[in-house]
C-alpha positions as CSV (number, residue, x, y, z in Angstrom):
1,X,5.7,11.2,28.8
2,X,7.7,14.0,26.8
3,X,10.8,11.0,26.2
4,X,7.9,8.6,24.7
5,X,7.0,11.0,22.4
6,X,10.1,12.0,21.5
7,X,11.0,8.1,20.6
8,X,8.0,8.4,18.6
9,X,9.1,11.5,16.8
10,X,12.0,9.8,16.5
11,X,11.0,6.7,14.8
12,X,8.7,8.5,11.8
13,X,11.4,11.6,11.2
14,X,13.9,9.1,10.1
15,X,16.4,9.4,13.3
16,X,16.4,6.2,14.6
17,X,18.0,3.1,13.2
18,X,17.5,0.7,10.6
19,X,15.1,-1.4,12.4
20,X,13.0,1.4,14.4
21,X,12.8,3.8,11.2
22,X,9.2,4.3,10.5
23,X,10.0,7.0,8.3
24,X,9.8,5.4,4.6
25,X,6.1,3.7,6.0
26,X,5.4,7.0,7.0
27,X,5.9,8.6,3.5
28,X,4.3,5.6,2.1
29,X,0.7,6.3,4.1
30,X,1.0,9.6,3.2
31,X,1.3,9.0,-0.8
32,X,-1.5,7.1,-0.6
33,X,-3.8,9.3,0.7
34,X,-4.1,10.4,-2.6
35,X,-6.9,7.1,-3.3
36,X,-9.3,9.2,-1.1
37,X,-10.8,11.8,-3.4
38,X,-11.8,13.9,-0.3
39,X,-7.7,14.4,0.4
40,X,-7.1,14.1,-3.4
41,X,-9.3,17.8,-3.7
42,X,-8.4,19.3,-0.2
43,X,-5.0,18.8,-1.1
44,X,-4.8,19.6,-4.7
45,X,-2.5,16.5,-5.5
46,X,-0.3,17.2,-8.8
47,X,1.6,14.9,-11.5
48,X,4.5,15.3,-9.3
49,X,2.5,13.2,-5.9
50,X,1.8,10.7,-8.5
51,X,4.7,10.5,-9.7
52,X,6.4,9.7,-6.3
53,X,3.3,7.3,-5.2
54,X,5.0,5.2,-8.3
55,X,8.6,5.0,-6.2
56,X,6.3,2.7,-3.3
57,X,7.2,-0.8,-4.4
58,X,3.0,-2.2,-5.2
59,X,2.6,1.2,-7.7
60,X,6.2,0.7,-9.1
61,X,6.1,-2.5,-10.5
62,X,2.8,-1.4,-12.2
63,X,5.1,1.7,-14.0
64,X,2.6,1.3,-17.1
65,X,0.3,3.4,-14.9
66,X,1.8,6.4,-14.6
67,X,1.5,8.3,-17.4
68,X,-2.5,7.2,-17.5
69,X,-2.7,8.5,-14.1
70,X,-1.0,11.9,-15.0
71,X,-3.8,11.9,-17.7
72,X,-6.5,11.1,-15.6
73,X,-5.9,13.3,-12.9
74,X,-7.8,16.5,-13.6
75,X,-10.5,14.0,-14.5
76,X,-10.1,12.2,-11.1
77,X,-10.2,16.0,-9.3
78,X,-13.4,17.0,-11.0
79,X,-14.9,13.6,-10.0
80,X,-13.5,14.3,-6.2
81,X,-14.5,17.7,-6.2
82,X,-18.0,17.7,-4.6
83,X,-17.5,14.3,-2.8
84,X,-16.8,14.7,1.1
85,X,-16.0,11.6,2.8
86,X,-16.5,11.3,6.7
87,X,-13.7,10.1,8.6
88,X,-14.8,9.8,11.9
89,X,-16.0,6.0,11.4
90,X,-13.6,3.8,9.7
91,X,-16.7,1.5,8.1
92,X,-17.8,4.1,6.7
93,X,-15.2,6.1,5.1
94,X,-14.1,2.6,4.0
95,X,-17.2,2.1,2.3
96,X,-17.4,5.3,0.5
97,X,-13.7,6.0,-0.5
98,X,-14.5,1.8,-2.3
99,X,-17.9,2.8,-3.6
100,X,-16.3,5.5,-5.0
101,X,-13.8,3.7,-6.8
102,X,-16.5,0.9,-7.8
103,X,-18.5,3.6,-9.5
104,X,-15.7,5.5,-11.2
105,X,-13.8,2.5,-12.9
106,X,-14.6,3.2,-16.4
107,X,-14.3,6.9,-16.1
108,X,-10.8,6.8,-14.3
109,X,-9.6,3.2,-15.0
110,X,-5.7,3.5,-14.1
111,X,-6.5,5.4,-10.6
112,X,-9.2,3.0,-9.8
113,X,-6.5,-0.3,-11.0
114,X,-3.8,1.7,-9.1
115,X,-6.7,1.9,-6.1
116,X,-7.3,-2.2,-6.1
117,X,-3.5,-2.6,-5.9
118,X,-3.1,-0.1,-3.0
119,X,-6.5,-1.3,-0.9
120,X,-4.9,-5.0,-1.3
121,X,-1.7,-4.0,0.4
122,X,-1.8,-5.9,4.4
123,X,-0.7,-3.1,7.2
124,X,0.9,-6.5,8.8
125,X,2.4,-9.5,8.7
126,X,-0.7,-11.7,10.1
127,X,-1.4,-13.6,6.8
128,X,2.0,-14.7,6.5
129,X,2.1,-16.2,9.5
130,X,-1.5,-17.6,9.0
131,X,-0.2,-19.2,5.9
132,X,3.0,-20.7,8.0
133,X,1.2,-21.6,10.7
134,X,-1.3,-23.8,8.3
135,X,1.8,-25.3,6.7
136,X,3.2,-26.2,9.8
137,X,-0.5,-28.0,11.3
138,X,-0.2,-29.6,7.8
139,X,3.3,-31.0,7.4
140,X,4.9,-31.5,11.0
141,X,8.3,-30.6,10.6
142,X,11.0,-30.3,12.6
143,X,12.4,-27.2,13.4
144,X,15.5,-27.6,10.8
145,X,13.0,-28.2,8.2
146,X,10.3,-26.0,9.0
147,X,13.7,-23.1,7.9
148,X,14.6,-24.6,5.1
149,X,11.3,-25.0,3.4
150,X,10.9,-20.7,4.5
151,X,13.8,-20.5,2.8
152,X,12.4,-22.3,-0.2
153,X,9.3,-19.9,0.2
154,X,11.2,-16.9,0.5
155,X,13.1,-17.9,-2.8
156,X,9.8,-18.7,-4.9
157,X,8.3,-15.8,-3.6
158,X,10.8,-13.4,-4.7
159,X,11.8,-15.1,-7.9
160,X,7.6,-14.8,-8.7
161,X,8.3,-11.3,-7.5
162,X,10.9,-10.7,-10.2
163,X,9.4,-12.1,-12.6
164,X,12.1,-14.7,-12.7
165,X,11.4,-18.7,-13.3
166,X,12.9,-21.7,-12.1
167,X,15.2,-23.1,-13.8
């Protein structure tokens, strides 16, 4: 038991290699902890936590946000301050960590535009594969073609990504 946890220790402190590192998703979840207002008060997060949530890739393509968030935020702590979110059930605390973002949008609008960009982020890779797998039920290809037309995905994807055109 003490070498499993070990390999987990392992994996989210950065000591394992490239492919078993947790550690930069591990940094990631705890940025965004900042979109509860409950952790947002307990933890008294600063310009400086919001300046690093903008090094995650969603937040940092969206740089025009940062300074608004700086300016925001002892708004967006006085908003959090009396609000205590339960976390034992995830249906809840999911609905009350959104309803407070759905009632605060005009009174914090970067944090709460910031907020629909995080909550949209996929913890897997399910509706990738939901989308290839419809592809492939669609257009029976063979193998060789089904990789060449991911390649052509996986170019169009990160050309839109980069704000890059065809052509």
């Amino acid at each position: 038991l003490a070498s499993g946890f070990k390999y987990l220790e392992d994996r989210l402190t950065g000591k394992c290699s490239a492919p078993l590192n947790c550690a930069p998703e591990l940094e990631f979840f705890d940025l965004v902890r900042a979109f509860n207002p409950t952790f947002a008060c307990e933890k008294r997060i600063n310009a400086e936590w919001v300046r690093k949530l903008f090094q995650i890739s969603p937040l940092a393509c969206a740089d025009d946000l940062l300074e608004p968030m700086c300016a925001e935020l002892p708004r967006y702590l006085a908003e959090a301050k009396d609000v205590r979110i339960d976390r034992k059930s995830v249906d809840d605390f999911t609905k009350a960590v959104l309803e407070f973002w759905r009632f605060r949008v005009r009174i914090l609008p970067s944090w709460a535009r910031a907020a629909r960009i995080v909550f949209a982020l996929s913890c897997n890779s399910a509706s990738c594969e939901r989308v290839f797998s419809l592809m492939e039920s669609m257009f029976p290809f063979t193998s060789q073609q089904t990789c060449v037309l991911s390649d052509d995905i996986g170019g169009a994807v990160m050309l839109k990504y980069n704000k890059r055109g065809l052509g």
